[in-house]
N, C-alpha and C positions, 0 to 999 in steps of 0.2 A: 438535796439542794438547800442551800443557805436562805436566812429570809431575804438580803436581798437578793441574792437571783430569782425567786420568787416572786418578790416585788415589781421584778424587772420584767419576768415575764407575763405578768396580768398588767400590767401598765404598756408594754407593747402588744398587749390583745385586745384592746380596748374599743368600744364601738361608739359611734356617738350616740348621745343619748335620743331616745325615741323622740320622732315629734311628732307632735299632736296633730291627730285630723282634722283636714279645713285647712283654709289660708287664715297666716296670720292674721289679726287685730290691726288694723292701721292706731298708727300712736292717738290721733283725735279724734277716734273712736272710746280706743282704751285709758285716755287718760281722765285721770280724777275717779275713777270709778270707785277709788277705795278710800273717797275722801268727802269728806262731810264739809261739803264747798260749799259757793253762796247757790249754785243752781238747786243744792239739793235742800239747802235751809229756808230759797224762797217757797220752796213747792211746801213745805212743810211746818215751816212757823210762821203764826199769825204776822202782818205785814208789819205792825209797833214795835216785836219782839222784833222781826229780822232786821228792818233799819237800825235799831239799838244794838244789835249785835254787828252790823257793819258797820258804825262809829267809834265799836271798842276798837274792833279790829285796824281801824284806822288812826286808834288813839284818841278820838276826839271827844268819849265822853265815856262813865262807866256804865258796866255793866249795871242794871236796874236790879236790887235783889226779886224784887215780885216777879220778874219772867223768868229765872233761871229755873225753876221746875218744868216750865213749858219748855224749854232749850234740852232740858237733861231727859226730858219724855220722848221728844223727838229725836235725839243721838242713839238712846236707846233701841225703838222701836227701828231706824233706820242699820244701826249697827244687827241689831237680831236679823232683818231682814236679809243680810249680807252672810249669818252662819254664826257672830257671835257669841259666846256664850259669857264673856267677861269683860270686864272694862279696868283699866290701868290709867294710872300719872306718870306719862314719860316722862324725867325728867333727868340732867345733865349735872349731877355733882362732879366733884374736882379729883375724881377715877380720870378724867379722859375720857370717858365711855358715858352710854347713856344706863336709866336703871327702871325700872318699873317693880311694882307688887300689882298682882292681877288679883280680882275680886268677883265674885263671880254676879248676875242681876240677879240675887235671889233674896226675899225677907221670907217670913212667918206672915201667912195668909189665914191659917186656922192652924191649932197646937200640933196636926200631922199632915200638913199641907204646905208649901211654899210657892211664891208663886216670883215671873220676872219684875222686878222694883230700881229704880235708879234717880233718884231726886236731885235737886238741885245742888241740897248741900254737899252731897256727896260729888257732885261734879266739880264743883268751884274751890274746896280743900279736902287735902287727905291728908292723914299721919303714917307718913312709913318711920322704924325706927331709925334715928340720925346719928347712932351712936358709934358704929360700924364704917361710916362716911370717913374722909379725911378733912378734919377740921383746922387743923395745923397751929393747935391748942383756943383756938377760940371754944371748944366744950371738954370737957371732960366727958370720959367712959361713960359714966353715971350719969352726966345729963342726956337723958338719950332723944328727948321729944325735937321731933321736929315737921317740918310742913311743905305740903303741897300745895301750890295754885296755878289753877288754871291759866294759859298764858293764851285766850283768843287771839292773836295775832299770828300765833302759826296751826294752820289746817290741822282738826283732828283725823285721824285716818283709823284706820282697821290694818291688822296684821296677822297674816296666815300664816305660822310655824308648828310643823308636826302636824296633828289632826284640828287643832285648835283654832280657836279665829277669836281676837282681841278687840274691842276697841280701847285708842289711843288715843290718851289727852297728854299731846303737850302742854308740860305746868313749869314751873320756880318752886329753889327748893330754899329754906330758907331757917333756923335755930326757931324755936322755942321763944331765945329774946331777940330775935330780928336778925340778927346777924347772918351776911350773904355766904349761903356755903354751896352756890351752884354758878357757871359759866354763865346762864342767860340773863339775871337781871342784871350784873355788870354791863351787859351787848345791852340788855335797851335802853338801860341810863345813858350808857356815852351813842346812841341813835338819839334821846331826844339833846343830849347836850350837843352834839352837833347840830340837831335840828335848829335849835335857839340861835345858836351862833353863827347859823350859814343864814337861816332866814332875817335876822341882825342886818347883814351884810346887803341882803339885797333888798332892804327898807331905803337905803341910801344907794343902788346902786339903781333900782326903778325895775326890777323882773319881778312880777306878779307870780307868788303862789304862798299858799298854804302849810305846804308841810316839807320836809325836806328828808331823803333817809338815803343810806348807801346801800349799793349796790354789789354784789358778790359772785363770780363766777366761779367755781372751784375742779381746777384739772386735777383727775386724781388717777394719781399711776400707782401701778400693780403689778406683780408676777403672779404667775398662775404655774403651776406644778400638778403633776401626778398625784394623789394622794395616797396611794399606797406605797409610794418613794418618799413622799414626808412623810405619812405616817411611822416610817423606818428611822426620823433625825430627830431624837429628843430634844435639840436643841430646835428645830422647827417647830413641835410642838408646843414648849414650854415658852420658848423668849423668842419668837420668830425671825430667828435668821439661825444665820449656823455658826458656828464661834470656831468651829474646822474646817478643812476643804481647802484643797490643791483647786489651783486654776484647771480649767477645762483648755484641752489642747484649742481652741476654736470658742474665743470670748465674742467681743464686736466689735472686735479690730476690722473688719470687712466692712462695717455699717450694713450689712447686708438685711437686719432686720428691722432697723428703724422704717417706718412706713410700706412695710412689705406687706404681700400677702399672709391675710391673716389664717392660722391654720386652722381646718372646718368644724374641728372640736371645739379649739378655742372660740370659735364663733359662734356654735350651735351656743356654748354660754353663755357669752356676751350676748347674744339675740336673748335669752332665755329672763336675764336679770334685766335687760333694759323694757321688757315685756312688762315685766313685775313691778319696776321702778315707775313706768306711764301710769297704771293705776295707781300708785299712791301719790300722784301730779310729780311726779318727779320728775324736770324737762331734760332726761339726759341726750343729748343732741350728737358729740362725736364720740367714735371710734377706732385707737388705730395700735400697728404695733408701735413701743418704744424705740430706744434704742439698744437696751440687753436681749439677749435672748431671754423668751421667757416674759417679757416685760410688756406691757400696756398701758394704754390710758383713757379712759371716758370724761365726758366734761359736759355740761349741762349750759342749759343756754342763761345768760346771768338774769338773776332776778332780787328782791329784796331779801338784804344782808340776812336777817333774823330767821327767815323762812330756808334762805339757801345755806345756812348753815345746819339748820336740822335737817334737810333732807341728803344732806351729808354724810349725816349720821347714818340716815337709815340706808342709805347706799351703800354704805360700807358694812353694813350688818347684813343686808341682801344680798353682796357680794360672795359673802364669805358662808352665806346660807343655801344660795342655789351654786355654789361652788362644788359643793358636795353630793350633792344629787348628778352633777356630772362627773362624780369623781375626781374631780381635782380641788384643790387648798388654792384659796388666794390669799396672797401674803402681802400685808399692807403695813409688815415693817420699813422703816427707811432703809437699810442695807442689808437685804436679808444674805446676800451674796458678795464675797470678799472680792476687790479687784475688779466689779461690772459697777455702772450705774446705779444706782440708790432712786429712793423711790420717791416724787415729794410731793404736794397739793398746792401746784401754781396757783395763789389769790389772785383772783383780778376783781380789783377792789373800784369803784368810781362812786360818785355824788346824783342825786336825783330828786325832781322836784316832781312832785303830786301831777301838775301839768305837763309828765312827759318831757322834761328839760333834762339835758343827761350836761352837768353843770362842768365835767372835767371836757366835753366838747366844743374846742376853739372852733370859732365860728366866725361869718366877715365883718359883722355889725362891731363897727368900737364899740358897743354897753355889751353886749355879750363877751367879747375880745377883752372888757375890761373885769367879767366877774371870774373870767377862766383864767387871768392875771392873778387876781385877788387871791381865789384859791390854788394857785398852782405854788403862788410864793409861799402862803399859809404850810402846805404840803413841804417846798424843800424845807424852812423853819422848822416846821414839828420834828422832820426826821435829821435833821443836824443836833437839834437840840439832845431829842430820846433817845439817838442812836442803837444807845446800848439796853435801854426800855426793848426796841426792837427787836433786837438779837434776845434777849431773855425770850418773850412773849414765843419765839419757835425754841425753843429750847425746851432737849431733851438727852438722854442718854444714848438713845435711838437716832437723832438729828444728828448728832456729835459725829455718828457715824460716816453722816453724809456731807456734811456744811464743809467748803474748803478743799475739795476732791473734784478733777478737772470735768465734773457732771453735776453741779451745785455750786450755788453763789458761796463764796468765803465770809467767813464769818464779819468780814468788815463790812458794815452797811454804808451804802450808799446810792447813788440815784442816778440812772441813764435817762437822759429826756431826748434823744435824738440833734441831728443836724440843725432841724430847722429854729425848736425851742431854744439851744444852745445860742442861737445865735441871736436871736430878738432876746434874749433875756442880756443878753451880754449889750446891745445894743440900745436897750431897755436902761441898764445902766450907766452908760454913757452918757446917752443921748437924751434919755426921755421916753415918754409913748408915741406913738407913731405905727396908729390902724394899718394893717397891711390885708390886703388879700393874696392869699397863696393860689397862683396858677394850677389847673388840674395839670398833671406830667401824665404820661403814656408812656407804652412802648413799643417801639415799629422795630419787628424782623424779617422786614422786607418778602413776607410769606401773605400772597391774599388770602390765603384760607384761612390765619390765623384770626380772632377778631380782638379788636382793641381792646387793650391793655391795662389796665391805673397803676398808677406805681404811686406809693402810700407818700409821704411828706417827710415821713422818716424812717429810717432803718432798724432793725430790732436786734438788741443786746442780749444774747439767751446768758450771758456770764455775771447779766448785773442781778442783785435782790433784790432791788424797787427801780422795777423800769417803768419809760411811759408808752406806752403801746397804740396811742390813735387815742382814744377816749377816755384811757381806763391807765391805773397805776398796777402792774405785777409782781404781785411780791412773792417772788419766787423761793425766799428760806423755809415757809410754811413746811413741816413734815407731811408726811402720805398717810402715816396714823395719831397724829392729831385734831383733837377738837380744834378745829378754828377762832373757835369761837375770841379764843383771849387774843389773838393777833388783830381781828379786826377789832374787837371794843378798842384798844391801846391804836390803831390806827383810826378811830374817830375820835377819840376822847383826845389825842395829842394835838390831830389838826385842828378841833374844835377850839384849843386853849389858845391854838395859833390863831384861829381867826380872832378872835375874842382880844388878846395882845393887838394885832392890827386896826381894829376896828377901835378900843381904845385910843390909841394913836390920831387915827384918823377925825373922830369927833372931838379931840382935843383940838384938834387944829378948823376943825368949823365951827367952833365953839357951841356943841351940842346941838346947834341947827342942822336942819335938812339942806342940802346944797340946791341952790336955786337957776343953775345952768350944768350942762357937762363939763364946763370948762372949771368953775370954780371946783366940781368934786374931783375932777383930775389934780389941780390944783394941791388937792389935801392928798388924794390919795397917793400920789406917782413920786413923792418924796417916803414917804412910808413904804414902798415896795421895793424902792432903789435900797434904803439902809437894809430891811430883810434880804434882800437877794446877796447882799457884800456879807452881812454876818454867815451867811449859809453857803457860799459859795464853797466852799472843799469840799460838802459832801455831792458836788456834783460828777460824777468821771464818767465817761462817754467811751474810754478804752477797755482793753482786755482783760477783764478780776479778776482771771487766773494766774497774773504774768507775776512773776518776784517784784516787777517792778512798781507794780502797784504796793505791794504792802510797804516796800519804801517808801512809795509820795505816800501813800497814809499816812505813816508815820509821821512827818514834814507836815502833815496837814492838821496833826492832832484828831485824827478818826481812833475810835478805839476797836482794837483787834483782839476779842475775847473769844477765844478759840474754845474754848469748855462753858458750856452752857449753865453750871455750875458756878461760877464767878460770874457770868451774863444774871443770876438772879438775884445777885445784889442789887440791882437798879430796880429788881421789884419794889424792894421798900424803902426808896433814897425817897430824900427830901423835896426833887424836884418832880419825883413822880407822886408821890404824895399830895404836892400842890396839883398836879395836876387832874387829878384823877376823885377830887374835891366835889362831892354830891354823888362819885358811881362808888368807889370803895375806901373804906376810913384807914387812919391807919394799922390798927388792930387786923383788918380786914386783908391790907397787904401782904404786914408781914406774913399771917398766917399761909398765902398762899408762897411766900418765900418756903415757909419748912414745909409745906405739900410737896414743892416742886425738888426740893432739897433731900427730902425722906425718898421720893418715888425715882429720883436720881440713883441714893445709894439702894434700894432694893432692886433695882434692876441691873446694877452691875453685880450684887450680892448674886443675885441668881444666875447670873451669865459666870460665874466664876466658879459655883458649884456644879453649875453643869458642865463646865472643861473637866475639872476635877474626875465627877464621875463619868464622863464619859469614855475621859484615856484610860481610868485605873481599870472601870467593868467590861467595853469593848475595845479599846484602842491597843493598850498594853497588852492582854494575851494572844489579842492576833498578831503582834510584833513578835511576842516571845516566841511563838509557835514559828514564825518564818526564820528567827533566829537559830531556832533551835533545827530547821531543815536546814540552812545553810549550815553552820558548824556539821551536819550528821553528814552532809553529803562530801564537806571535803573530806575530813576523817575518811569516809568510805574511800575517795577514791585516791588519797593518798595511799592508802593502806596496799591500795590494787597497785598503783605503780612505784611502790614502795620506796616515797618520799613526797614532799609538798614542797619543792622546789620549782615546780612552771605550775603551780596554784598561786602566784603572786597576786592575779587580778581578784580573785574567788577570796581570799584570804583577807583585801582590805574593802571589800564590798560589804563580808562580812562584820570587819571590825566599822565599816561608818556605820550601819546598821546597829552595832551595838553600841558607838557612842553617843546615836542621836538619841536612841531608847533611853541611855543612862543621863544624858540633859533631859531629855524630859521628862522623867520622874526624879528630877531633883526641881525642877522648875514645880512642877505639880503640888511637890511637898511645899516649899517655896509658896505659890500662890495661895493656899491651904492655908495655911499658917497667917498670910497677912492679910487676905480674907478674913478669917478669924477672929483675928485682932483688932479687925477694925470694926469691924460689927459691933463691938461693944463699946465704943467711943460715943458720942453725944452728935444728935442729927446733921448740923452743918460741918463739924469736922467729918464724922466718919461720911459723907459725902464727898468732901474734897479730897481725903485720903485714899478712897475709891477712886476718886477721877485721877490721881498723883502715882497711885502706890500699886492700885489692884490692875487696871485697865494695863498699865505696861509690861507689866509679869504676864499676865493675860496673853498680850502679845508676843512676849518672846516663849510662850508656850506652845501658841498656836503656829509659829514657825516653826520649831521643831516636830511637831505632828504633821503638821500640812508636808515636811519633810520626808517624813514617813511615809506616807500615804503613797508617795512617787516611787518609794523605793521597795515596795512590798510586791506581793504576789497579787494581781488581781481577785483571785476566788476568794484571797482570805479578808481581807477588808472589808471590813461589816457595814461600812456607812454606804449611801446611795449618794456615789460621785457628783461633781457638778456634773461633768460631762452627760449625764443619767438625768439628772435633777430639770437643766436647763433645754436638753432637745427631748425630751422624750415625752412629749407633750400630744 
């Protein structure tokens, strides 16, 4: 038996995995338990120490150096009591991924004695080596130091992998000479620079509060697979998706799996990690299938930006850790599958103030009516202006796959805000302001049994990449295995500059006074909103992103449509993102993540192109050869017996397309080989663009000629684990 049939048959023997005796954990039972929260810090630090730690937490004051030993005694003693044996600096360099070095609580008690020790200092910074990181030449090799700190703003937790158990400090990671080489402090600089500039706003607009921070819900979709059928696809392995693969007779042309029942395996998992996820407060709330086969998606109930971006993190490292204890792989590439659905992490991104005010929710009061004006035009502004800031910040080699494919927003950014926005802002324009209350709508189908209805104020866009959805902006380009984190800092830090620009405006015209009735601040401000709304008006469309005819009016509209993410990272380091992003990263600090994002471009299509290479030459080509070589034996045979190959016509060019797709694609192969090659040795930004130009399309006319094959071969002998195999056999 071949490995895959092997594969195939313990993947169709498969049971679910055992479940634990007892009834489940209800979730507000299990949640926070593996989190060093404020219930567990009030029971255990002096009352001084724990208010001062919930001020950090809240930004409002630093941590005191004098209690941090009392803080780092009780982490400790609470971590050991949980099974710990070590403690780490989680932290978020510009991998994408997160990184930690574990240490274990042990000093020198007596010369042959240790005992458990964990101090202050050792909480609040560490030195992992920085050398190794991608710096994107802000360091050289040689400078290798660099730092950890503690980031009190997002919950330390404990983490159990293998026999192990950890505690986790979420920290910032940062050069020797200061320089930012991680995602997180860029996210809290542009949280407080929006804070400054939202709270700005509502000095002059009369809403009381304190603090202001955004808000992040993150949908994150997946495929879930066998894994002894991925463990069989190098290219699943290595670059997670498959660079070969014929369509499966039965894709999701049916829609028959979107929102179906979920199948009992796949759910015993899904129970399994969302179990795991509650103790580390992880609020993950929904469940359901996608729309590919094979496809899924979880999504957490929204909570504050910085916190719901980490625990993102650790979702997707959970994911892909109790994946395997059920024996199956979760794949949380963007396209791990040619021709289905791609995978993406819907943001839903909104504004919030300290008192519970969710600031992108229109509400009937004109001064509230008039602050969800202020920032909603701030909003279309910011993204008219960055457009193409936007599209870089999802941008990836992975994304590329999916952006612009009739399952993902197209690369042209722009903005759905529904029926009823459309038309007060259009109105808005015209006319003026002009408070309105929107009647609640229903809906009667004439069924008493049914019970009444709401039906929303506007309709929802699943085609557009920054819709507005009831409360919240969805920006749907976001990938499935990206860090979030750079899409939203670049989605507060743009809107921030927009309010900032407005609010400039505005006190120019009250001549730096505080307005002394509603009317006189209308007054200033309803001419300033009209001009922002006219400048920004084309990135508004409300129709279908997928249609041709949208990339037309783009164009007409001047939207830029930068299809390769690669040319999208130019506007990392332009001059207008530079000014904007003024206090979170310098410009040394851009560019560098320009060539991170540029280098990590072309090594991943480097890899995707060695791994075609090897794949046809070591499995793909000799099981061709060998079906080649049965067809040619079998006609020879049976010419021979009816002594001639004259009604062998169909057997004879079956043959020969067999051997002329074999002979394109080991010319293509060579061909790719070769300008792979050549291009690797080229200098960061070209040989990334000649990747995105030269490799990627060879690539593809490669993988047609194989995927070609694959239909025309003998089932036994194809060594790869089909989709067909891949996507139902779950």
């Amino acid at each position: 038996m071949t490995p895959r049939f092997e594969a195939l048959a313990t993947a169709s023997k498969r049971e679910l995995h055992p479940p634990k005796e007892g009834k489940p954990i209800s979730a507000s039972k299990n949640f926070g338990l593996h989190v060093f929260n404020r219930g567990v810090m009030e029971k255990m630090l002096p009352k001084e120490v724990y208010r001062n730690v919930l001020n950090a937490v809240a930004g409002k004051e630093r941590l005191k150096p004098e209690f941090s030993d009392s803080i780092a005694v009780a982490m400790k003693d609470w971590a050991m009591s949980l099974g710990a044996t070590h403690y780490t600096h989680w932290f978020q360099p510009l991998t994408g991924a997160s990184a930690e070095k574990h240490d274990a609580f042990i000093d020198w008690h007596t010369t042959d004695e240790v005992i458990e020790k964990f101090s202050g200092k050792q909480l609040i910074q560490g030195e992992p080596d920085a050398s190794s990181f991608p710096s994107g030449g802000l360091r050289s090799t040689y400078e290798a130091r660099g730092y950890t700190g503690w980031d009190p703003s997002s919950p330390v937790f404990v983490w159990k992998a293998g026999n192990g158990i950890t505690l986790c400090i979420p920290s910032v990671f940062f050069s020797w000479t200061g320089d930012v080489l991680d995602s997180k402090i860029p996210l809290l600089r542009s949280e407080k620079k929006m804070n400054d500039a939202v709270l700005r706003m509502l000095r002059f607009t009369g809403l009381e509060a304190s603090h202001i921070f955004s808000t992040v819900g993150l949908e994150q979709e997946y495929f879930v697979i066998d894994r002894a059928l991925r463990d069989l696809r190098p290219d699943l392995l290595l670059a997670g998706r498959t660079v070969f693969g014929a369509p499966s007779p039965k894709g999701q042309e049916l829609q028959d799996h979107y929102f179906g029942a979920v199948k009992e395996r796949v759910l015993s998992y899904m129970h399994d990690f969302e179990q795991q996820a509650w103790k580390l407060g992880i609020p993950v709330k929904t469940r359901h299938n996608e729309v590919a086969p094979a496809q899924h998606e979880v999504a957490p109930v929204v909570e504050k930006a910085s916190v719901a971006i980490d625990h993102n993190i650790q979702l997707m490292e959970l994911m892909r850790k109790v994946a395997l204890k059920h024996n199956l792989a979760c794949l949380l590439h963007e396209k791990p599958f040619d021709e289905l659905n791609g995978s993406g992490k819907h943001c839903n991104w909104s504004l919030a103030t300290d008192t519970g005010i969710n600031l992108l929710n229109p509400t009937d009061t004109p001064e509230n009516q008039l602050h969800f004006l202020l920032l909603l035009t701030a909003i279309l502004h910011a993204v008219n202006k960055h457009a193409l800031l936007l599209r870089a910040s999802v941008g990836s080699a992975s994304n590329d796959c999916r952006l612009g494919g009739h399952e993902a927003p197209p690369a042209i950014i722009s903005v759905y805000l529904g029926e009823a926005l459309e038309s007060l802002l259009t109105n808005l324009e015209e006319k003026g302001f002009h408070p309105s209350s929107a009647g609640s709508a229903g809906y009667d189908f004439g069924l008493h049994m049914i019970p009444d209805l709401d039906k929303d104020n506007t309709d929802r866009n699943r085609t557009s990449p920054f819709a507005f959805t009831g409360q919240k902006f969805e920006f749907r380009a976001v990938g499935s295995s990206q860090n979030p984190a750079l899409a939203v800092t670049v989605l507060n830090t743009i809107v921030a500059e927009s309010v900032n620009e407005m609010m400039d405006e505005i006190e120019q015209k009250l001549g730096g006074s505080k307005p002394d009735s509603l009317e006189s601040l209308m007054q200033a401000v309803i001419p300033v909103i009209q001009k922002s709304l006219k400048e920004s008006k084309g990135v508004r469309f409300s129709g279908d992103n997928y249609s041709s005819e949208w990339v037309e009016e783009a164009q007409k509209r001047n939207l830029p449509n930068v299809k390769t993410s690669i040319r999208a990272y130019r506007a990392i380091a332009s001059d207008s993102t530079i000014q904007a992003f003024e206090g979170i990263l310098n410009r040394h600090e851009l560019e560098s993540r320009y060539e991170i994002f540029a280098e990590n471009y072309a090594f991943t299509v480097h890899i995707e192109a060695t791994l075609m290479v090897d794949m046809f030459r070591t499995q793909i080509l000799p099981a061709a050869m060998r079906q080649q070589k049965d067809f040619a034996k079998s006609i020879s045979q049976y010419a021979d017996i009816m002594g001639g190959s004259d009604d062998l016509k169909n057997q004879k060019k079956a043959l020969q397309d067999l051997s002329r797709t074999i002979e394109k694609a080991m010319v293509l192969c060579e061909e790719l080989e070769k300008i792979a090659s050549d291009t690797s040795q080229l200098e960061s930004r070209d040989r990334a663009e000649n990747y995105c130009d030269l490799v990627i399309p060879k690539g593809e006319k490669l993988r047609e000629q194989v995927d070609k094959l694959e239909t025309m071969m003998e089932d036994a002998l194809w060594p790869l684990p089909k989709y067909r195999e891949l996507l139902f056999l779950v």
